[in-house]
Rosetta silent file (secondary structure, phi, psi, omega in degrees, C-alpha in Angstrom):
SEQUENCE: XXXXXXXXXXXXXXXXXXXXXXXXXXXXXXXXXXXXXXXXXXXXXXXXXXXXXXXXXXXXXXXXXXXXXXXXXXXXXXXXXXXXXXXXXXXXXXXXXXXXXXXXXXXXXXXXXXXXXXXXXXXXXXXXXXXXXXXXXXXXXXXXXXXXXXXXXXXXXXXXXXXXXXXXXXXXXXXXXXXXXXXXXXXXXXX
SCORE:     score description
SCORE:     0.000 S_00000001
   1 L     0.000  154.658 -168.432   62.469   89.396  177.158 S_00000001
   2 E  -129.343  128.843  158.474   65.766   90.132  178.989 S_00000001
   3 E  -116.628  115.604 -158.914   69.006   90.441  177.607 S_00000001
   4 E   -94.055  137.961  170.658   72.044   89.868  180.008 S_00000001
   5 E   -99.214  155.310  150.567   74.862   91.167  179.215 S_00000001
   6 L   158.565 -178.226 -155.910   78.465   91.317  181.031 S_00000001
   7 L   -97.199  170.759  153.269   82.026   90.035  180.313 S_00000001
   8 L   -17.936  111.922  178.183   82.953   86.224  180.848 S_00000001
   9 L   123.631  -21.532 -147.777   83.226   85.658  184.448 S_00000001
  10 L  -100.266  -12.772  177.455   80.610   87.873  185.741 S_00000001
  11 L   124.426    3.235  177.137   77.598   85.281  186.668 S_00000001
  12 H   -38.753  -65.593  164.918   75.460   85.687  183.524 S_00000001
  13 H   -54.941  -58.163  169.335   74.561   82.171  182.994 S_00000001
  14 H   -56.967  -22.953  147.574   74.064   81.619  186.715 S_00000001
  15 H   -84.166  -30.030  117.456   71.560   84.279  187.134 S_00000001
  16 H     7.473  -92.954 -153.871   69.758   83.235  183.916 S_00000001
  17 H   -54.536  -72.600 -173.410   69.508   79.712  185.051 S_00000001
  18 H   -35.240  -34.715 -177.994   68.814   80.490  188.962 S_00000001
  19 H   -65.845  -13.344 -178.445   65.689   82.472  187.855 S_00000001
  20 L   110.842  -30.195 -127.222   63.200   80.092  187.118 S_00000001
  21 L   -97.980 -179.370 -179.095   62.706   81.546  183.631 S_00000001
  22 E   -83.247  147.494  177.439   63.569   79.998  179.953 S_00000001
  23 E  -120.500  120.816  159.179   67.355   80.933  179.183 S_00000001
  24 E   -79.956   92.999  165.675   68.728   81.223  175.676 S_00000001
  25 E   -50.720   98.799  179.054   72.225   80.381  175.647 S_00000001
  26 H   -53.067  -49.033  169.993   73.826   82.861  173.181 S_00000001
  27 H   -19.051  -29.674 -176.799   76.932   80.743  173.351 S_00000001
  28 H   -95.041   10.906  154.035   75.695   78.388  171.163 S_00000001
  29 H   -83.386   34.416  135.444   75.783   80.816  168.079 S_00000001
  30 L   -60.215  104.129 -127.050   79.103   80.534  167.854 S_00000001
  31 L   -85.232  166.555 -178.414   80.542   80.146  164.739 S_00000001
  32 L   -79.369  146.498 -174.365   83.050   77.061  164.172 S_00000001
  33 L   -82.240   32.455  173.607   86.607   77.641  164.544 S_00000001
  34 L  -112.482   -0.114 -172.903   87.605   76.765  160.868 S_00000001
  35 L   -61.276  163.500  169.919   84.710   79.308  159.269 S_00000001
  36 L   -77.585  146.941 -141.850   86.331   81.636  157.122 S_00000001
  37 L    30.998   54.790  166.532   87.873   84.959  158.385 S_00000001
  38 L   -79.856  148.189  166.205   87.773   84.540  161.414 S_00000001
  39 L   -17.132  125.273  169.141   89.220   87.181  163.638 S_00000001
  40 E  -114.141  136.854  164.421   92.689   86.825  165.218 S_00000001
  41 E  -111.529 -170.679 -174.810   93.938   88.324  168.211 S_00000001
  42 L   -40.003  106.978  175.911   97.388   88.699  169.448 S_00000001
  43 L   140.762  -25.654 -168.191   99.416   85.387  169.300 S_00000001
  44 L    91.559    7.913 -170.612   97.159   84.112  166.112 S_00000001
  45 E   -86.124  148.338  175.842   94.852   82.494  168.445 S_00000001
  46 E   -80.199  109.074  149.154   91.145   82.929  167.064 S_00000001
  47 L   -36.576   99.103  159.852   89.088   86.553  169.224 S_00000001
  48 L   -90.205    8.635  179.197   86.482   84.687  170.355 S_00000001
  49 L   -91.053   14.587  168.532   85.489   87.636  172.263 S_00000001
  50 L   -86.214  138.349 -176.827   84.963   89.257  168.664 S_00000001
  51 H   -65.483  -34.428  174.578   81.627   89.759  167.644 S_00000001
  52 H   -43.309  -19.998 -164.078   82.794   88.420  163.739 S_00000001
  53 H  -109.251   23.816  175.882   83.098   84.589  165.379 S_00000001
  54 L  -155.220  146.168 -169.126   79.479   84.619  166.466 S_00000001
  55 L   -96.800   70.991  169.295   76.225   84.585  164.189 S_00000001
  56 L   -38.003  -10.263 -174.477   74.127   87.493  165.389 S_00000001
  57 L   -99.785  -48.262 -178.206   71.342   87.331  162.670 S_00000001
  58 H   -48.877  -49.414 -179.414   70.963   83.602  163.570 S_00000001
  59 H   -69.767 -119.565 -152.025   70.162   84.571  167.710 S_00000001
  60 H    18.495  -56.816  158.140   68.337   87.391  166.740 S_00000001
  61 H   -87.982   24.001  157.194   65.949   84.972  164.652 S_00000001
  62 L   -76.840  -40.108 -157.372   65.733   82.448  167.240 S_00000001
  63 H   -89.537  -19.063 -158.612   64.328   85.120  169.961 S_00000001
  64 H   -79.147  -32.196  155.679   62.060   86.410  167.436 S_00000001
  65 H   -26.943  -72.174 -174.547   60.937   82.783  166.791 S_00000001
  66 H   -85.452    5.967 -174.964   60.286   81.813  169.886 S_00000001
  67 H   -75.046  -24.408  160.554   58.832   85.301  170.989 S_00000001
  68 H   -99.295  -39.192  163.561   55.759   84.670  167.795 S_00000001
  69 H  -160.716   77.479  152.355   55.537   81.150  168.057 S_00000001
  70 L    70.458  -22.868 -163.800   57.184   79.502  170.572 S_00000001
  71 E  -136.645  140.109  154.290   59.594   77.659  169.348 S_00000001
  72 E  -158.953  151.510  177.428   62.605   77.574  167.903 S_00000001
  73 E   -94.493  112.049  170.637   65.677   75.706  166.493 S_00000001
  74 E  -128.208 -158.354  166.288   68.948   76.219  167.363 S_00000001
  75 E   -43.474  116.855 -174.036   72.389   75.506  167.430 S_00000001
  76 E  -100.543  112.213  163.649   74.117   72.716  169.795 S_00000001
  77 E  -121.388  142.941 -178.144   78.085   74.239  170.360 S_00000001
  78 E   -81.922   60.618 -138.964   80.941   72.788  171.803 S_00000001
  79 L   -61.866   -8.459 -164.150   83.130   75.529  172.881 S_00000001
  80 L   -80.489  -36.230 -159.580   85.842   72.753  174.010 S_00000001
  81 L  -138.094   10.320  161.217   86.128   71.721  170.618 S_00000001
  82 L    85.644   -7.530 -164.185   84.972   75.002  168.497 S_00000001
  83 E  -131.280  126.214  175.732   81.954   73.318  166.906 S_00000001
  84 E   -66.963  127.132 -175.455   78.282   73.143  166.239 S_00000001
  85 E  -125.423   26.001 -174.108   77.540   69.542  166.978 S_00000001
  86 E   168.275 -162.051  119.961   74.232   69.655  166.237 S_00000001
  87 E  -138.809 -159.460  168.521   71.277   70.871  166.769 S_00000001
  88 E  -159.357  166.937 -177.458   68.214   71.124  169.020 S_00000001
  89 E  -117.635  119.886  175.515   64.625   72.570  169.142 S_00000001
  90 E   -71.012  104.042  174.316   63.471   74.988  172.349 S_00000001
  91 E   -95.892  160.678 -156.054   59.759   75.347  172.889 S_00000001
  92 L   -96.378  119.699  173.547   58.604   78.305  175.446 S_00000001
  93 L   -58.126 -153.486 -152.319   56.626   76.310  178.867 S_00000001
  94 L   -90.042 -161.097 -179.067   53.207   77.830  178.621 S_00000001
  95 L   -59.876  124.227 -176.227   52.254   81.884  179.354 S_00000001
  96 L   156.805  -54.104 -161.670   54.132   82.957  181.982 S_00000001
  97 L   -80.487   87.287  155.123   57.587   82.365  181.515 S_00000001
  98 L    -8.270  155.367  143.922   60.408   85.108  180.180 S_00000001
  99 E  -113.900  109.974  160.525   63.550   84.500  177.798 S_00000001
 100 E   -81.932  110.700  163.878   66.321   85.652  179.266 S_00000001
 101 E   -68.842  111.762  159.377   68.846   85.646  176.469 S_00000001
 102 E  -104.132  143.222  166.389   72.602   85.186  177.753 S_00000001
 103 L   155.966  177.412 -174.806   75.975   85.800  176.892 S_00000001
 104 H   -53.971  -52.336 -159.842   79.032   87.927  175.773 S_00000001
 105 H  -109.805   50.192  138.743   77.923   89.514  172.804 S_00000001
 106 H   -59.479   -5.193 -176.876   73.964   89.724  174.365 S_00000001
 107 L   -90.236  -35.130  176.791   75.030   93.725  173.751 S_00000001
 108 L   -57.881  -16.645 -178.240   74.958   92.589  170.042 S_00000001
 109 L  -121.946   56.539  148.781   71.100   91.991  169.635 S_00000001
 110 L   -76.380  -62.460 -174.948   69.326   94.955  171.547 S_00000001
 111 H   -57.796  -70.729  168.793   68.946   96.762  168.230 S_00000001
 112 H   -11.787  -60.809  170.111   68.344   93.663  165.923 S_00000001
 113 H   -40.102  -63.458 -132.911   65.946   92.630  168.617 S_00000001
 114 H   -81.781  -39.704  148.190   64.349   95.816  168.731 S_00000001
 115 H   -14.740  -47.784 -160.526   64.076   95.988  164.941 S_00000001
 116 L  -110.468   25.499  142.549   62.002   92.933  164.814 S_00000001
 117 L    83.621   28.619  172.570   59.215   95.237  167.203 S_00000001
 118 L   -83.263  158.796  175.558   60.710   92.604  170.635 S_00000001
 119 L  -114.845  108.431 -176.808   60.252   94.234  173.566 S_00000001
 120 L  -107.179  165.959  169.421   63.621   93.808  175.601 S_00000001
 121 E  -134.341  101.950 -171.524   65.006   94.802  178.671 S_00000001
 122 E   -82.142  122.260 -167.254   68.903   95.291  178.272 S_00000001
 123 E  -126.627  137.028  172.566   71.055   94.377  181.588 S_00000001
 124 E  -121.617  130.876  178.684   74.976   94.854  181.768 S_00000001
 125 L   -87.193   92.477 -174.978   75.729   92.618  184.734 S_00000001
 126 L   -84.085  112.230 -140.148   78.419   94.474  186.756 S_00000001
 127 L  -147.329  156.131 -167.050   80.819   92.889  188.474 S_00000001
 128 L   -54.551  138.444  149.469   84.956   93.029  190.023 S_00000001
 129 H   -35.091  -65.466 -173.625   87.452   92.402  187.324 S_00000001
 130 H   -62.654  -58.855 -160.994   89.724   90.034  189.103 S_00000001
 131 H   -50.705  -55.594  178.325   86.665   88.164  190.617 S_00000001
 132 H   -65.034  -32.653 -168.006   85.322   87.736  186.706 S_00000001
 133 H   -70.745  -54.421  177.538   88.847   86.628  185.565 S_00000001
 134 H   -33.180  -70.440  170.050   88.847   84.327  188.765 S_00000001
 135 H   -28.446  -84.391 -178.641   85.354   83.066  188.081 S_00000001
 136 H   -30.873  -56.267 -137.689   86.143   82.343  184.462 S_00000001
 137 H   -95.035  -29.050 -168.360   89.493   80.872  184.489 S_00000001
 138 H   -92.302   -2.292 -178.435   88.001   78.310  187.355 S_00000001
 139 H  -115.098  -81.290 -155.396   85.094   77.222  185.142 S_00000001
 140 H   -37.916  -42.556  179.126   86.896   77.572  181.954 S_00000001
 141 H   -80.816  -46.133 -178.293   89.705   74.796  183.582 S_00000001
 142 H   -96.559   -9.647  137.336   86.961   72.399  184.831 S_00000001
 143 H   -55.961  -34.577  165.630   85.328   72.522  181.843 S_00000001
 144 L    87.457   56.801 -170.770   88.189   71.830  179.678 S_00000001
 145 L   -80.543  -55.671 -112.762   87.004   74.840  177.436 S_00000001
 146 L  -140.212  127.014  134.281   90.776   75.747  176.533 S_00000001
 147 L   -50.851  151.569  163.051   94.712   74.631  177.051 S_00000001
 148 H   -23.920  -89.253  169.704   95.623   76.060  180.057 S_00000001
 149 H   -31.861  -97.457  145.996   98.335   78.591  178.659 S_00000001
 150 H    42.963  -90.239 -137.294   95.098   79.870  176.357 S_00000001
 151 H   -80.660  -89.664 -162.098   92.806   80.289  179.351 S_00000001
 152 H   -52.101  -53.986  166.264   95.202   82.182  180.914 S_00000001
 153 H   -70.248  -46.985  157.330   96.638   84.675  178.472 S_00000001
 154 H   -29.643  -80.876 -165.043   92.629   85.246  177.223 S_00000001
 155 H   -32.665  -63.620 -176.511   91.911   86.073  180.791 S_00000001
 156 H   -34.167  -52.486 -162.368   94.745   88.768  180.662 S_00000001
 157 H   -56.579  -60.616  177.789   93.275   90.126  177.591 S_00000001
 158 H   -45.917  -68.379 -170.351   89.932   90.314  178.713 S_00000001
 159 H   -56.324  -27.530 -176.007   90.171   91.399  182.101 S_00000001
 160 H   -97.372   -4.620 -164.914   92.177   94.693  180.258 S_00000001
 161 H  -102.278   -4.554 -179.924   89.218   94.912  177.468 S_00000001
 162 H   -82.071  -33.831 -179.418   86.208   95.140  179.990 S_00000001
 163 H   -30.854  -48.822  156.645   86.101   98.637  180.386 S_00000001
 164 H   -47.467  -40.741 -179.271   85.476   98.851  176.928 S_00000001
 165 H   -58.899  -39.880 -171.673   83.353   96.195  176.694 S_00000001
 166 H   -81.152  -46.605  154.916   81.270   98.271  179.372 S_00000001
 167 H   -27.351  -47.502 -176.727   81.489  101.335  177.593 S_00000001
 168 H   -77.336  -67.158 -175.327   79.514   99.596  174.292 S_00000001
 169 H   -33.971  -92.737 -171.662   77.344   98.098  176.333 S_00000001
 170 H   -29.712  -38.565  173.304   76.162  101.426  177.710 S_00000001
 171 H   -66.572  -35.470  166.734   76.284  103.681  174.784 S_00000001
 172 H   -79.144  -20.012  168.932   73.633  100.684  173.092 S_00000001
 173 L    81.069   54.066  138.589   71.746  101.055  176.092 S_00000001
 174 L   -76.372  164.892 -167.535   72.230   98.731  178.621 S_00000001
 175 E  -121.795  100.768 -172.929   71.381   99.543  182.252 S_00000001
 176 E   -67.594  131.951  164.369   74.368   98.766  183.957 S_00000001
 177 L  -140.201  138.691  172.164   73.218   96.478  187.586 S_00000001
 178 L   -24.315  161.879  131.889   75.051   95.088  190.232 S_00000001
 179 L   -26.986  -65.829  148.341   74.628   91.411  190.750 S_00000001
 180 H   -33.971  -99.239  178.778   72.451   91.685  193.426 S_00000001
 181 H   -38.272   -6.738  177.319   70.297   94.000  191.586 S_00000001
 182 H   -90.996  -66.898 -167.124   70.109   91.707  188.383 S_00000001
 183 H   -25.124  -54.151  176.441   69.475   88.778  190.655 S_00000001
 184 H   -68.406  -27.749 -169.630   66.152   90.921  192.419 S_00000001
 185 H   -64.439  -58.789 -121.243   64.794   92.531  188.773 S_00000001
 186 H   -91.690  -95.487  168.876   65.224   88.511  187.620 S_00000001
 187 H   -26.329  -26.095  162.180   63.257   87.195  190.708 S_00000001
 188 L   -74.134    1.320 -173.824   60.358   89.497  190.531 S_00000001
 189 L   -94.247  -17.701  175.090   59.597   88.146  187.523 S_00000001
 190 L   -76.812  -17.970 -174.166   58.167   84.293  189.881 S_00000001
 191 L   -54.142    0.000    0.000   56.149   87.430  191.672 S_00000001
């Protein structure tokens, strides 16, 4: 099992998907935006880049699920409108096939994970600042994740918080790699 890490922006989900391999979307453990306490950051707008607005015990038993028996059920979230709108159930294709687990707070399960005896491989995907704020802000707008104004002051915010972000990662012990280099470890795995 792989867990990619990196901030918003940096290509997570597209190497995940582009690999062949099953992809968890961490995203959809988000928490709703009306749960209680949630986090605020400057302006009163709801962190979602706080770990508190996402249910880490929930992924954590989802990988462990489908990593003993194949399957599991999780969460369907809307980010456009803050809310689990469902759910759905994953099952694992047959022997063969990874989980790459993606998403912001993928830095959030390496212990949890490793707790429950998974055997992971922790990736911080490393990648230009403006180029993730670019990235983001142009998917985040044709998704309709966001208001604009939103979008745009988050991006600031972010774009001054990855260092940090990169810091945690590392100190939990991801193995910071290039694009490129996530993209080839991620393709040896169809070898």
């Amino acid at each position: 099992m792989f867990l990619l890490a990196g901030p918003s922006g940096s290509g997570k989900s597209r190497l995940a998907h582009r690999s062949g391999q099953f992809v968890l979307e961490l995203d959809d453990f988000y928490l709703a935006e009306d749960a209680p306490d949630m986090p605020r950051a400057p302006g009163g707008f709801i962190d979602w880049d706080d770990p508190l607005t996402w249910d880490s015990a929930a992924a954590a038993d989802a990988l462990a699920a489908l990593t003993s028996t194949g399957t599991a059920t999780v969460p369907a979230y809307d980010i456009s409108t803050s809310r689990v709108i469902g759910t759905r159930q994953l099952d694992l294709p047959p022997c063969g096939t990874a989980i790459i687990a993606e998403g912001v707070f993928a830095t959030e399960l390496l212990h949890p994970c490793l707790a429950r005896g998974l055997d992971v491989t922790p990736i911080w995907v490393e990648r230009n600042r403006i180029g993730n704020w670019l990235r983001r802000f142009r998917r985040d707008v044709a998704q309709h994740r966001k208001p604009i104004p939103m979008l745009i002051r988050r991006g600031f915010q972010l774009a001054a918080r990855e260092p940090n972000f990169r810091a945690v990662a590392l100190t939990r012990g991801f193995i910071p790699l290039s694009y490129a280099a996530t993209e080839k470890v991620l393709g040896r795995l169809n070898s």
